[in-house]
mmCIF file of the C-alpha atoms, coordinates in Angstrom:
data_MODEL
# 
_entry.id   MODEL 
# 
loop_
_atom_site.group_PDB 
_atom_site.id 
_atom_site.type_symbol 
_atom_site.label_atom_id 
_atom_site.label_alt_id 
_atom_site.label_comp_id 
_atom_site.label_asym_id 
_atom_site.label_entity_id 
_atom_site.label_seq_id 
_atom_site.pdbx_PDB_ins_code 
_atom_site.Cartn_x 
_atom_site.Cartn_y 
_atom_site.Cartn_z 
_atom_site.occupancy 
_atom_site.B_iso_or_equiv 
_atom_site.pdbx_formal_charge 
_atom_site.auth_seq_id 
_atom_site.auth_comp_id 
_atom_site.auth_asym_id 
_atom_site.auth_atom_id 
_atom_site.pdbx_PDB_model_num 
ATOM 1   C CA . UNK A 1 1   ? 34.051 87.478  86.977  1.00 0.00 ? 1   UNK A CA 1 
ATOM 2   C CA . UNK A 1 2   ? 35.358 91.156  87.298  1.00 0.00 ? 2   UNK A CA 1 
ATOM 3   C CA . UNK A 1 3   ? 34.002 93.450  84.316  1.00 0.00 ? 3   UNK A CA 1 
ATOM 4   C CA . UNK A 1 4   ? 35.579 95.948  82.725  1.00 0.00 ? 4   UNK A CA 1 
ATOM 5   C CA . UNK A 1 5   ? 34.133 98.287  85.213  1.00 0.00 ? 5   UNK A CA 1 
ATOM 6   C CA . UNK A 1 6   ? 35.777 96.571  88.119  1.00 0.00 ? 6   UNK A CA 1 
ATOM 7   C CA . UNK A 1 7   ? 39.293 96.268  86.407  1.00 0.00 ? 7   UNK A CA 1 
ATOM 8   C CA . UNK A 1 8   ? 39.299 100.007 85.784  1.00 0.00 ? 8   UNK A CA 1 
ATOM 9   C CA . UNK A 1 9   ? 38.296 100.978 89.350  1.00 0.00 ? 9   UNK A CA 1 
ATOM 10  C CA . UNK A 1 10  ? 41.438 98.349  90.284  1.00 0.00 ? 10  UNK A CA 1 
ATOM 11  C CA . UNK A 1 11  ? 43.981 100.117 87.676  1.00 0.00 ? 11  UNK A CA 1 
ATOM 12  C CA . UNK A 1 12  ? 42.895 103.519 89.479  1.00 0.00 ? 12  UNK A CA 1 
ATOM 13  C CA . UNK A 1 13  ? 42.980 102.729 93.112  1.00 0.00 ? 13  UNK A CA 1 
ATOM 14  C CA . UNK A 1 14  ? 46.550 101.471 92.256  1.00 0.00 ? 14  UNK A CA 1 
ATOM 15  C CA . UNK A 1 15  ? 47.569 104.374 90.494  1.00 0.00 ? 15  UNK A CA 1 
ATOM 16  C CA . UNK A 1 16  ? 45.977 106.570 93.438  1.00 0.00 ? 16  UNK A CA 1 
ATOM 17  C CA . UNK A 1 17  ? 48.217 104.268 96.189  1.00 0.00 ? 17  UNK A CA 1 
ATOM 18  C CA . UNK A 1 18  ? 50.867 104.827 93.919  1.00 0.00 ? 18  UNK A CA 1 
ATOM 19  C CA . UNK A 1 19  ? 51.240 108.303 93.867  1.00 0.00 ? 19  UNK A CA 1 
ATOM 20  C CA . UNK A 1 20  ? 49.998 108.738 97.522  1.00 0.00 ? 20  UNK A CA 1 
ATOM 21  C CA . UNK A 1 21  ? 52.471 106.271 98.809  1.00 0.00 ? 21  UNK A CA 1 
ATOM 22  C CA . UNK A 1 22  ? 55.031 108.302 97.598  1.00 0.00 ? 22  UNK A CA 1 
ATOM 23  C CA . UNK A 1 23  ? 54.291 111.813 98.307  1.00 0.00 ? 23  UNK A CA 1 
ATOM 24  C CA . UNK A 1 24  ? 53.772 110.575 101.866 1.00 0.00 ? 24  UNK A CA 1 
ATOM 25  C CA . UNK A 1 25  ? 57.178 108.935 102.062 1.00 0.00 ? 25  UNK A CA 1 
ATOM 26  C CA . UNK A 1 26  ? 59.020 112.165 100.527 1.00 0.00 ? 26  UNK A CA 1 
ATOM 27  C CA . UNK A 1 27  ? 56.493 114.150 103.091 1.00 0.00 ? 27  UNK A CA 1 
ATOM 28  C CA . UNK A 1 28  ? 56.670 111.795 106.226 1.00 0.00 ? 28  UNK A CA 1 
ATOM 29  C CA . UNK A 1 29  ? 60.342 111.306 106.143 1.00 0.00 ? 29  UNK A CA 1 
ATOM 30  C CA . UNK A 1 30  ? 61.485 114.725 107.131 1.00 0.00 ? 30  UNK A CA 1 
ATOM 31  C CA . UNK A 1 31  ? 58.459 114.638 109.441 1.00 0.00 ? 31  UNK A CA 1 
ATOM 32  C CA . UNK A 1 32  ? 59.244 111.289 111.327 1.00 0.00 ? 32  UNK A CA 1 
ATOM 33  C CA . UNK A 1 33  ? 63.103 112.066 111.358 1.00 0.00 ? 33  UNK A CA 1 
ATOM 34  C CA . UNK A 1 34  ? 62.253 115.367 113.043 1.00 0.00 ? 34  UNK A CA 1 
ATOM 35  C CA . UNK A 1 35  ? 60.089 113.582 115.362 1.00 0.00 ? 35  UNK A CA 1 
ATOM 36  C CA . UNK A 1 36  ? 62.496 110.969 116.527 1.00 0.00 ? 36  UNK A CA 1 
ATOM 37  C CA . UNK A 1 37  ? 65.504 113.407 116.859 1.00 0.00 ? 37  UNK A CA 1 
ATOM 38  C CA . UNK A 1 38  ? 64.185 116.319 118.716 1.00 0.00 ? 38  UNK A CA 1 
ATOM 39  C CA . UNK A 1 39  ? 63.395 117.742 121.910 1.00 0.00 ? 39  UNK A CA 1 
ATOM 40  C CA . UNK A 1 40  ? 61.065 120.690 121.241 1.00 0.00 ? 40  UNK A CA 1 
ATOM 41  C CA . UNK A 1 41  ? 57.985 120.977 123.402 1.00 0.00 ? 41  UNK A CA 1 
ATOM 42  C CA . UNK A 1 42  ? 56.162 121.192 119.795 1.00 0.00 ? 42  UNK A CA 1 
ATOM 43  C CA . UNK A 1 43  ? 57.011 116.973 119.444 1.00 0.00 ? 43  UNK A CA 1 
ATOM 44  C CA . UNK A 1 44  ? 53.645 116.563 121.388 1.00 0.00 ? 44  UNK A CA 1 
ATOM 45  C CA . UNK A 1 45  ? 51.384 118.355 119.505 1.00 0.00 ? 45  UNK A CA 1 
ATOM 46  C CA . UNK A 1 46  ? 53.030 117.423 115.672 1.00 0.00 ? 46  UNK A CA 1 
ATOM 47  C CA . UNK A 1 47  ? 52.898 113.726 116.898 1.00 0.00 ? 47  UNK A CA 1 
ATOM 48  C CA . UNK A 1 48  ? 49.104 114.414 117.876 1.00 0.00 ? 48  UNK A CA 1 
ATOM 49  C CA . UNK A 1 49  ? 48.663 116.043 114.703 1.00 0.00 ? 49  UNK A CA 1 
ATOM 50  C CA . UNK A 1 50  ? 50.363 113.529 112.706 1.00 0.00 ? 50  UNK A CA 1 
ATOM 51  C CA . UNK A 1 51  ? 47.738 110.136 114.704 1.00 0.00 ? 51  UNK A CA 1 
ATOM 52  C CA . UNK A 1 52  ? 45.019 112.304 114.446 1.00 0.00 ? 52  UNK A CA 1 
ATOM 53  C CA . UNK A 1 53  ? 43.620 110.183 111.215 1.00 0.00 ? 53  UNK A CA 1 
ATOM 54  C CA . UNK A 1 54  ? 43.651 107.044 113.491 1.00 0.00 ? 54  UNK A CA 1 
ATOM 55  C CA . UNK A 1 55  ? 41.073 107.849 115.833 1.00 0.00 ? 55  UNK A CA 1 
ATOM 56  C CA . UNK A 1 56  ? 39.280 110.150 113.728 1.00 0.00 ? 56  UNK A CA 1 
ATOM 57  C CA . UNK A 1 57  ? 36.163 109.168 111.589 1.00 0.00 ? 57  UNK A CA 1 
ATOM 58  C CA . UNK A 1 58  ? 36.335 108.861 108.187 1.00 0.00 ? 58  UNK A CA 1 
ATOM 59  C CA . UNK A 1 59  ? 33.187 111.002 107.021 1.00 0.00 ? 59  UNK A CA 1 
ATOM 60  C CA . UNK A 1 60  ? 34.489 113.895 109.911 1.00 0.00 ? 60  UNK A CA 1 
ATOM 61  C CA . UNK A 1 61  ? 38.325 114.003 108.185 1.00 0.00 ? 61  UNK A CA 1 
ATOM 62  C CA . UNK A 1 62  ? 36.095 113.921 104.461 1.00 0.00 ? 62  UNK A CA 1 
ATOM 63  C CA . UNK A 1 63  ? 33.872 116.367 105.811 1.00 0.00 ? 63  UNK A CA 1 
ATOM 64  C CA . UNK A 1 64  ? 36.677 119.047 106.515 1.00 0.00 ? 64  UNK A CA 1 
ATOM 65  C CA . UNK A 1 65  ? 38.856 118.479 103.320 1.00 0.00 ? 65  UNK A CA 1 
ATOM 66  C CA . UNK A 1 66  ? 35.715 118.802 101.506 1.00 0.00 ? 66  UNK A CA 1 
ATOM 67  C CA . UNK A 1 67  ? 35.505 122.112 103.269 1.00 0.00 ? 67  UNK A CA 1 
ATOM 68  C CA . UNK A 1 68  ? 38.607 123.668 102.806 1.00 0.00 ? 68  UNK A CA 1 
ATOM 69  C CA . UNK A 1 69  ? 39.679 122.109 99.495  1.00 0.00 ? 69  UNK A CA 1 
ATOM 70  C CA . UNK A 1 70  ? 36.026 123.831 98.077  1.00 0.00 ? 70  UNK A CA 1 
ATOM 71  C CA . UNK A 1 71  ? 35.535 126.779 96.438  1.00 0.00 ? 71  UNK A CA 1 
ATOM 72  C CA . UNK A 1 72  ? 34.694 128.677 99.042  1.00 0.00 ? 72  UNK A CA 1 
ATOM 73  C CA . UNK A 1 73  ? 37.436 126.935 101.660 1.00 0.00 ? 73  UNK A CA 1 
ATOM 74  C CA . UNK A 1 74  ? 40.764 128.550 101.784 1.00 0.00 ? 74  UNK A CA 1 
ATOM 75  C CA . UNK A 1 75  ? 42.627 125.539 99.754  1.00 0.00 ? 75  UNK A CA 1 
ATOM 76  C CA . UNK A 1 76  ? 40.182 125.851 97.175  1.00 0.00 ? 76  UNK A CA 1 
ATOM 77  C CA . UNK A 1 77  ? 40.705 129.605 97.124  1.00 0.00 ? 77  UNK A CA 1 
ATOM 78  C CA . UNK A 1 78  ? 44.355 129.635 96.507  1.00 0.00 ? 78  UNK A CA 1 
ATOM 79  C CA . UNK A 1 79  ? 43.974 126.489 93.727  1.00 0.00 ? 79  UNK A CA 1 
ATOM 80  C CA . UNK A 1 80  ? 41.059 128.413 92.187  1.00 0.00 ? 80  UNK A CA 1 
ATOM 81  C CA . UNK A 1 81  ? 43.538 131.504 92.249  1.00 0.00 ? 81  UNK A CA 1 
ATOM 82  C CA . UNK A 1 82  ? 46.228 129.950 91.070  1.00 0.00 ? 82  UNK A CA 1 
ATOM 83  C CA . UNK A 1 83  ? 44.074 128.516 87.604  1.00 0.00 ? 83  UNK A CA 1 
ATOM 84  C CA . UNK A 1 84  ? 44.270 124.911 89.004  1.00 0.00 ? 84  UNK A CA 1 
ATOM 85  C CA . UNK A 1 85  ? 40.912 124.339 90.138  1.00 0.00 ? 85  UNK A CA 1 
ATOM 86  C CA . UNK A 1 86  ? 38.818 123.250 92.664  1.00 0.00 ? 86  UNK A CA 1 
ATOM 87  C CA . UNK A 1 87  ? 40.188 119.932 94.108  1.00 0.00 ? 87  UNK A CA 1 
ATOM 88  C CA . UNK A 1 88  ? 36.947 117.642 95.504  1.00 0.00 ? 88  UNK A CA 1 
ATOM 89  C CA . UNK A 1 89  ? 35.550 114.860 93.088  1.00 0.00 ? 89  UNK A CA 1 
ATOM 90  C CA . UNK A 1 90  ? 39.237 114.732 91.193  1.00 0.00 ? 90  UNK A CA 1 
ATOM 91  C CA . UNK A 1 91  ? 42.304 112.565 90.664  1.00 0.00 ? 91  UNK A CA 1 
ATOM 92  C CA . UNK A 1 92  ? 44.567 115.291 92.329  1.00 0.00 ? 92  UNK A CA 1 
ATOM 93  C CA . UNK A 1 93  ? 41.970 115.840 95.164  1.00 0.00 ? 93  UNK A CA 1 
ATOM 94  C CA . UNK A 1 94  ? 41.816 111.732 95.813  1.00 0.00 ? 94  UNK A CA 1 
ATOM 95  C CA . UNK A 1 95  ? 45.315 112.155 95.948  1.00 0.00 ? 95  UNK A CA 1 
ATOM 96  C CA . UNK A 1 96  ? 45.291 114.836 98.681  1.00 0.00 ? 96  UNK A CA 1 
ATOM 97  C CA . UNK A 1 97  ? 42.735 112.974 101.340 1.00 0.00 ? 97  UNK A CA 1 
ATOM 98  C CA . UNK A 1 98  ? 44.530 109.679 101.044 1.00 0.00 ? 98  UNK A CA 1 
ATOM 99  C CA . UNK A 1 99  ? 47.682 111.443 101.966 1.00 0.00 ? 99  UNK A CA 1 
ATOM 100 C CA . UNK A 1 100 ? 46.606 112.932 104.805 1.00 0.00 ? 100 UNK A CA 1 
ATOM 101 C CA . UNK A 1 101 ? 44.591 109.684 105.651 1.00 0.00 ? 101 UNK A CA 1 
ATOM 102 C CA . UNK A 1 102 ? 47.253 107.411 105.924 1.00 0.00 ? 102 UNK A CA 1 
ATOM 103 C CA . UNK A 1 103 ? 50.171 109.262 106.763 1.00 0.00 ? 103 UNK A CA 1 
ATOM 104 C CA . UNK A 1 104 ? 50.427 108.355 110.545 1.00 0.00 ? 104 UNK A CA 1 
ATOM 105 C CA . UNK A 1 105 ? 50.958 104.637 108.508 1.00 0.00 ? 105 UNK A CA 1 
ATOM 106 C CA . UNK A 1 106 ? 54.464 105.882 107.041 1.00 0.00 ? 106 UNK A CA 1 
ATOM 107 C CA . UNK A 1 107 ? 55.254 108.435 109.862 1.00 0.00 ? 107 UNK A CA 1 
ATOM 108 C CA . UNK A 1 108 ? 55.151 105.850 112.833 1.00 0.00 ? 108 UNK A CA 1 
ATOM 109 C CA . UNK A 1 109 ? 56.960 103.094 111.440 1.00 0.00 ? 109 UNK A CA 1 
ATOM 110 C CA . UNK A 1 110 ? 59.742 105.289 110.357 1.00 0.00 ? 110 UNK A CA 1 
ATOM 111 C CA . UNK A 1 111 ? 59.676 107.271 113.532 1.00 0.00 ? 111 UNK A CA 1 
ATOM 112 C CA . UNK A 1 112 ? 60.486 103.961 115.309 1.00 0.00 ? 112 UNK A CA 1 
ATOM 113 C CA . UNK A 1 113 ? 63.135 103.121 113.316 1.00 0.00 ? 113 UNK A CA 1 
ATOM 114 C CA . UNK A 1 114 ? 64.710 106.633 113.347 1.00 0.00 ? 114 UNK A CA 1 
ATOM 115 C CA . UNK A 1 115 ? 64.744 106.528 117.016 1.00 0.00 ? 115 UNK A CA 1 
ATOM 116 C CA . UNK A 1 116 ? 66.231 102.810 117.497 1.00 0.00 ? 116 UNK A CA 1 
ATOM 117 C CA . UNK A 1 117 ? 69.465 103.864 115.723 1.00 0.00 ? 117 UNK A CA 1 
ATOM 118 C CA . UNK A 1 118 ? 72.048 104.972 117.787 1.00 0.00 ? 118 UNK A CA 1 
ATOM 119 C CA . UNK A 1 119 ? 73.860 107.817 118.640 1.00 0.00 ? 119 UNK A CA 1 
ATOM 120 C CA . UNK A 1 120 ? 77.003 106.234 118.373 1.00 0.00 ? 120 UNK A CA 1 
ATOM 121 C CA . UNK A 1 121 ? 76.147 105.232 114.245 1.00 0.00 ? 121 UNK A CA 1 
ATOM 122 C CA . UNK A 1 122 ? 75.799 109.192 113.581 1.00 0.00 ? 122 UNK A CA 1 
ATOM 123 C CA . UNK A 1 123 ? 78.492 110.443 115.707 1.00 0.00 ? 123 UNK A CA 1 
ATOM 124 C CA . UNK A 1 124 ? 81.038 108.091 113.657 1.00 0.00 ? 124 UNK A CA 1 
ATOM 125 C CA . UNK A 1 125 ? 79.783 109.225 110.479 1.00 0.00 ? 125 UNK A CA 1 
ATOM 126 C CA . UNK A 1 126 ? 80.348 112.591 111.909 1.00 0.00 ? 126 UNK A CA 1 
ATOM 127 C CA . UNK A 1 127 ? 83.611 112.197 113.095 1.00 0.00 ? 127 UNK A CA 1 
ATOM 128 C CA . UNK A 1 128 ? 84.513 111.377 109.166 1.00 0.00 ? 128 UNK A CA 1 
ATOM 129 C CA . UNK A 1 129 ? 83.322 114.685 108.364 1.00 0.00 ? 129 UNK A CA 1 
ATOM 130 C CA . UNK A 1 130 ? 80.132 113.027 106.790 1.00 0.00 ? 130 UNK A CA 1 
ATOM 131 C CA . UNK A 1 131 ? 77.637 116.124 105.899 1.00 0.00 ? 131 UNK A CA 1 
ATOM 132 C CA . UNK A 1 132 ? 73.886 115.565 107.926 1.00 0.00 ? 132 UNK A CA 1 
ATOM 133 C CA . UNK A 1 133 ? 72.656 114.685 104.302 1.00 0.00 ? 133 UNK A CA 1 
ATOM 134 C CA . UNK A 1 134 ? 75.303 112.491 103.497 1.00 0.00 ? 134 UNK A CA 1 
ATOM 135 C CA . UNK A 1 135 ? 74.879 110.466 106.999 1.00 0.00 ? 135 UNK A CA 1 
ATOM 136 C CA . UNK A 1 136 ? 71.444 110.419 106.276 1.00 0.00 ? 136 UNK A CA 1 
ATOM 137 C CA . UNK A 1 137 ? 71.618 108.325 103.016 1.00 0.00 ? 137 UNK A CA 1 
ATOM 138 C CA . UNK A 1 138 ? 74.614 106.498 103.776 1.00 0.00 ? 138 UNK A CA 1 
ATOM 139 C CA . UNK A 1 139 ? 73.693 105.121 107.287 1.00 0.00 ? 139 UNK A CA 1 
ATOM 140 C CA . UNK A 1 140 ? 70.457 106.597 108.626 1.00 0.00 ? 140 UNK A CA 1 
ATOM 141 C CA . UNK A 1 141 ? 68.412 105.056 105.467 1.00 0.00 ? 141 UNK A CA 1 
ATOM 142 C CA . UNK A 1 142 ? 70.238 101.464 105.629 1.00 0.00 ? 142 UNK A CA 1 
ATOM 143 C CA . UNK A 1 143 ? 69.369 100.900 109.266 1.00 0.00 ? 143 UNK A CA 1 
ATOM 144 C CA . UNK A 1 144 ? 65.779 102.281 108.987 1.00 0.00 ? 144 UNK A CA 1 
ATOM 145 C CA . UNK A 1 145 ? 65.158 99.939  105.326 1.00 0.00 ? 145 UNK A CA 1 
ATOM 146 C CA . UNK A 1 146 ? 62.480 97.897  108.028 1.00 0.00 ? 146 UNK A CA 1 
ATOM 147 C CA . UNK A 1 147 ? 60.805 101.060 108.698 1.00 0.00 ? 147 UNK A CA 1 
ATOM 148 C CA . UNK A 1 148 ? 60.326 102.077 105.225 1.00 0.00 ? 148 UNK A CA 1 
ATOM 149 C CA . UNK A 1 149 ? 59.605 98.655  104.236 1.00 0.00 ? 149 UNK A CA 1 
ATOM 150 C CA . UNK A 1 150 ? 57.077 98.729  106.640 1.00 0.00 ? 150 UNK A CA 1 
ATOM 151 C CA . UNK A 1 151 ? 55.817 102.468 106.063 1.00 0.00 ? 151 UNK A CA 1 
ATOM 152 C CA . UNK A 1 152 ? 55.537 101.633 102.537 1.00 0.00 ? 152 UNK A CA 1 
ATOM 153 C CA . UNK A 1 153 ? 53.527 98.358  102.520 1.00 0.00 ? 153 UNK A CA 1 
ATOM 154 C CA . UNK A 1 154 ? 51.196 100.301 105.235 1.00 0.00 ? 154 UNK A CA 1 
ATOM 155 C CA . UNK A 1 155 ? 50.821 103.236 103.858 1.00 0.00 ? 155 UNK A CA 1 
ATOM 156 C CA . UNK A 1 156 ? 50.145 101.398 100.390 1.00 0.00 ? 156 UNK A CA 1 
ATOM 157 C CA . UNK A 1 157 ? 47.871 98.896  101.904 1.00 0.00 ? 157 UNK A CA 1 
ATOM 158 C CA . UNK A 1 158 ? 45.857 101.176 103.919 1.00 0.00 ? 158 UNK A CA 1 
ATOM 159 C CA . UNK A 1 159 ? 45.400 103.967 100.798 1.00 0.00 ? 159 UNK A CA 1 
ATOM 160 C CA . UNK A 1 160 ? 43.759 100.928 98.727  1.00 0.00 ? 160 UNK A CA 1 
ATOM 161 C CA . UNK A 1 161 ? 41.029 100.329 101.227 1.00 0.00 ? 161 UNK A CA 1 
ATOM 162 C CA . UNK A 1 162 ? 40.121 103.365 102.343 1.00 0.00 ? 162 UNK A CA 1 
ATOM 163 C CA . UNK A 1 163 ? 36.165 104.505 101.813 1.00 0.00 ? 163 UNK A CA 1 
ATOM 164 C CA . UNK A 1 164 ? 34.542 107.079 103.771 1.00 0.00 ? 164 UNK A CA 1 
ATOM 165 C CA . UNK A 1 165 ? 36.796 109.812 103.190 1.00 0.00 ? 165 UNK A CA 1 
ATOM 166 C CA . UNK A 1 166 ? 37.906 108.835 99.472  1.00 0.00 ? 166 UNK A CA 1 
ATOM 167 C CA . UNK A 1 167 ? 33.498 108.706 99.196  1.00 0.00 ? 167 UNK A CA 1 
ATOM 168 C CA . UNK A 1 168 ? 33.165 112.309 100.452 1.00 0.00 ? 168 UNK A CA 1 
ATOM 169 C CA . UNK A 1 169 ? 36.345 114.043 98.751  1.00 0.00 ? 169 UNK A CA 1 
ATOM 170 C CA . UNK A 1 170 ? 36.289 111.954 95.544  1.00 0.00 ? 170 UNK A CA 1 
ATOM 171 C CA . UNK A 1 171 ? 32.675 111.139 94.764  1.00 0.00 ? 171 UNK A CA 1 
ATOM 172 C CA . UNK A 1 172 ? 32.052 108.155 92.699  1.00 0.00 ? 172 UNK A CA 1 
ATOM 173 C CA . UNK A 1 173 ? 32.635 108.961 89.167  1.00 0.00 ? 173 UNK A CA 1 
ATOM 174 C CA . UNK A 1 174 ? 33.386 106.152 86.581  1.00 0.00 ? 174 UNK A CA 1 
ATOM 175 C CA . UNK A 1 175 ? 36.868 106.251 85.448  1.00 0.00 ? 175 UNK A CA 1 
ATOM 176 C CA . UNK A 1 176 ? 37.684 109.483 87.815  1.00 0.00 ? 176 UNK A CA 1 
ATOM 177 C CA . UNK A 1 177 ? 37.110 108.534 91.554  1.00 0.00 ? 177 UNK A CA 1 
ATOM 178 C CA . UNK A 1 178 ? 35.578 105.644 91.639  1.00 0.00 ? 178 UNK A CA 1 
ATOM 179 C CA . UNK A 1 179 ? 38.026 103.320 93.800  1.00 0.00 ? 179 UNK A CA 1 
ATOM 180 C CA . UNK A 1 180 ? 38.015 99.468  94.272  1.00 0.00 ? 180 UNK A CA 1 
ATOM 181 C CA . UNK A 1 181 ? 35.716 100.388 98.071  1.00 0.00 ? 181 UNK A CA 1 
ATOM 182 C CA . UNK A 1 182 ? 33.465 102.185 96.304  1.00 0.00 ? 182 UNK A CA 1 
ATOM 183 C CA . UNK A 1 183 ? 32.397 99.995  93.271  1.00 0.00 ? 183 UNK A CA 1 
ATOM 184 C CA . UNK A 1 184 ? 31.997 96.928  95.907  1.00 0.00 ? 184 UNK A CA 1 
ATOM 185 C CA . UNK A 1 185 ? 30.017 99.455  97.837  1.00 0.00 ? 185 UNK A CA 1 
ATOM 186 C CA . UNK A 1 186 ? 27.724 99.953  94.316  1.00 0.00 ? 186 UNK A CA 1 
ATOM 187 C CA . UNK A 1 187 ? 27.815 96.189  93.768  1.00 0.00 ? 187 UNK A CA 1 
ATOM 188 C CA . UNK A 1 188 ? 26.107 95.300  96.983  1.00 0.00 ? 188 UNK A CA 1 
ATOM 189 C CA . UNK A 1 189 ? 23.640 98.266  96.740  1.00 0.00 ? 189 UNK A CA 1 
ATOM 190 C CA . UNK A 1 190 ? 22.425 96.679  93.089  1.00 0.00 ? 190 UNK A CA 1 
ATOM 191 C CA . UNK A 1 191 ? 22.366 93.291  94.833  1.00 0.00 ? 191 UNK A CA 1 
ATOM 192 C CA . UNK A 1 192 ? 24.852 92.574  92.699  1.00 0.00 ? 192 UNK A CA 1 
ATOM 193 C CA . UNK A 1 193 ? 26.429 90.352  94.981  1.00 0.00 ? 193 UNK A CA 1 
ATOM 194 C CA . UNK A 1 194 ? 28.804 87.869  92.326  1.00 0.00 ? 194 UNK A CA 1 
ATOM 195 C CA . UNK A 1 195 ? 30.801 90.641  91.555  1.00 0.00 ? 195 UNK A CA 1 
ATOM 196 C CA . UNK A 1 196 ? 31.039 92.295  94.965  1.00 0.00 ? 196 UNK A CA 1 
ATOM 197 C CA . UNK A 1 197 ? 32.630 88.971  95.518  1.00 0.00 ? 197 UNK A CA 1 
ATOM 198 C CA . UNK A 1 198 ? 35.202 89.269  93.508  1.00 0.00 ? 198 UNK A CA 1 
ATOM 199 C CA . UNK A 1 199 ? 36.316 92.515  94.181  1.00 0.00 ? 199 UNK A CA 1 
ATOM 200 C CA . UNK A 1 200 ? 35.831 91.871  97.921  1.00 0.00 ? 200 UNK A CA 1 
ATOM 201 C CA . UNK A 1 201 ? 37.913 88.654  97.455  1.00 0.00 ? 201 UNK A CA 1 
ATOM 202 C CA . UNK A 1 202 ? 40.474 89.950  95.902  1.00 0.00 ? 202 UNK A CA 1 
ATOM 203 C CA . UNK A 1 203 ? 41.073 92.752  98.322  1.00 0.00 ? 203 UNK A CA 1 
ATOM 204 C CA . UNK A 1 204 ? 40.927 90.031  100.939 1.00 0.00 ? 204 UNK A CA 1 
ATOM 205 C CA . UNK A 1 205 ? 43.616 88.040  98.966  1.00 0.00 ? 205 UNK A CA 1 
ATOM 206 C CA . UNK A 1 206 ? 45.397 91.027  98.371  1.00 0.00 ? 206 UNK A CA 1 
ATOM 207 C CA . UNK A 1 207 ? 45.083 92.552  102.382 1.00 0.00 ? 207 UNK A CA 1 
ATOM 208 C CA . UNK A 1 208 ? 46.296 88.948  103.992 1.00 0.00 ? 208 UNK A CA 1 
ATOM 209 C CA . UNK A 1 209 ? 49.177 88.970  101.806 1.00 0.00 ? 209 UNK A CA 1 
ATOM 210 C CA . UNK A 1 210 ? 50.260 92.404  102.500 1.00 0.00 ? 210 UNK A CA 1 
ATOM 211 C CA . UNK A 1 211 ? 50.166 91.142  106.305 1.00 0.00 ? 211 UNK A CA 1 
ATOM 212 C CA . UNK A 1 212 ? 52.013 88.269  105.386 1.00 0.00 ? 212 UNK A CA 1 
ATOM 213 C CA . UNK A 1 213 ? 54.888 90.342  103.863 1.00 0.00 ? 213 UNK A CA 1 
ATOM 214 C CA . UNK A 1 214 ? 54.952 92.587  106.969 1.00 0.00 ? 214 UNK A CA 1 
ATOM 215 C CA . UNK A 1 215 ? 54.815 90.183  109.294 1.00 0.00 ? 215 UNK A CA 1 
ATOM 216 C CA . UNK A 1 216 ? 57.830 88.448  107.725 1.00 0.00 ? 216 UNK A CA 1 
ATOM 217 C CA . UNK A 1 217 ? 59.792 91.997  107.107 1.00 0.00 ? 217 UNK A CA 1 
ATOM 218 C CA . UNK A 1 218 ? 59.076 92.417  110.945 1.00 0.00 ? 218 UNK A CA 1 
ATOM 219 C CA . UNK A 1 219 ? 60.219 88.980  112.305 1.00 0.00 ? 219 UNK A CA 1 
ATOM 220 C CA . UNK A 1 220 ? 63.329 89.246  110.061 1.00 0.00 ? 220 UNK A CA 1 
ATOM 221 C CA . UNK A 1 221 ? 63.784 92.918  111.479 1.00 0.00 ? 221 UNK A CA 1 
ATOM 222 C CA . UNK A 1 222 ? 62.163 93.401  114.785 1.00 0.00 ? 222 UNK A CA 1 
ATOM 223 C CA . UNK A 1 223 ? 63.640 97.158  114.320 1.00 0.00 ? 223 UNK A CA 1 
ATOM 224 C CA . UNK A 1 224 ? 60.284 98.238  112.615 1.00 0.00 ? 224 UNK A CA 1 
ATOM 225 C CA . UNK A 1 225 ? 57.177 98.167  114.798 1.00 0.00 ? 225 UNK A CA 1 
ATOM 226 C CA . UNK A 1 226 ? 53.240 97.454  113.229 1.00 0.00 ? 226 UNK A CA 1 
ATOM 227 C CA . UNK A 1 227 ? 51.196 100.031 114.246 1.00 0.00 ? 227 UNK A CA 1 
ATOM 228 C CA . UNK A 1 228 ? 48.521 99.210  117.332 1.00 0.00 ? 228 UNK A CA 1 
# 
């Protein structure tokens, strides 16, 4: 059975997908749109910038946000400066490595859908004297809904199992950073292995349907791309 323990390391890795889901959609957006629309020798480097976290390791991205988000890293500088605080081994830092973790999950499906839509879409909305914002919401969003599906069950998905940089940045302190991958990590190392198996299990349950719901988003609209 999960203990109390385990459902409070569930309710915070939710709230931490949460909030990074989101500040990655209002933060990838922009970023993917840009991306998709223009021709600037830059798009190479931003896109290489933006995949980076794929092919990374985990404990190498942890290792440099640990660095610059300390006290004596320029992040933790300016927060220390500014009264906040260092960030490492707290909510708000959590928040900050997952972002930058999985945003290549939200930026690439959106970036696919963003460049599928048509010229022909945009220039009609123009020729109504539609305002770039107002073409945006009105018919850039409605034919990219796959890609945000998409970006937001990935970007969700892959925030709740993330371990080696969440470790590093966040620590493992009860009822602060301690995620669902780390207290399955603590289980097995206290051979506690009945209640790694629920938490493991229910991350499986929860990870298969996940796939399930994008791989039905994906064959109802092809638009949206999984990332490879």
């Amino acid at each position: 059975m999960l203990t109390a323990a385990d459902v409070d390391t569930l309710i915070l890795t939710g709230k931490i997908a949460s909030s990074a889901t989101a500040i990655m959609l209002l933060i990838g957006t922009p970023i993917a749109w840009w991306l998709a629309r223009t021709a600037s020798p830059l798009k190479g480097i931003i896109n290489t910038l933006v995949a980076l976290p794929l092919v990374l390791p985990p404990s190498v991205l942890g290792f440099y946000l640990l660095v610059m988000l300390g006290p004596a890293g320029p992040v933790g500088k300016l927060t220390t400066w500014l009264g906040i605080g260092t960030l490492p081994f707290t909510f708000a830092g959590l928040i900050v490595a997952s972002v930058l973790y999985s945003l290549p999950f939200v930026v690439q499906p959106l970036q696919a859908s963003f460049t599928s839509i048509s010229e022909q879409a945009l220039e009609a909305a123009a020729t109504l004297r539609a305002s770039p914002l107002d073409t945006f919401f009105s018919v850039v969003v409605p034919l990219a809904k796959p890609g945000f599906l998409t970006a937001i069950i990935l970007g969700f998905a892959h925030t709740v199992g993330e371990f080696g940089v969440v470790l590093m940045v966040g620590g493992n302190i009860p009822d602060k950073t301690r995620v669902v991958s780390v207290q399955i990590y603590n289980h097995v190392e206290a051979l506690e292995y009945s209640q790694a198996h629920w938490l493991a299990g229910s991350l499986l349950l929860f990870s298969f349907t996940v796939l399930l719901v994008l791989y039905t988003v994906l064959k109802t609209h092809p638009v949206a791309q999984p990332l490879k």
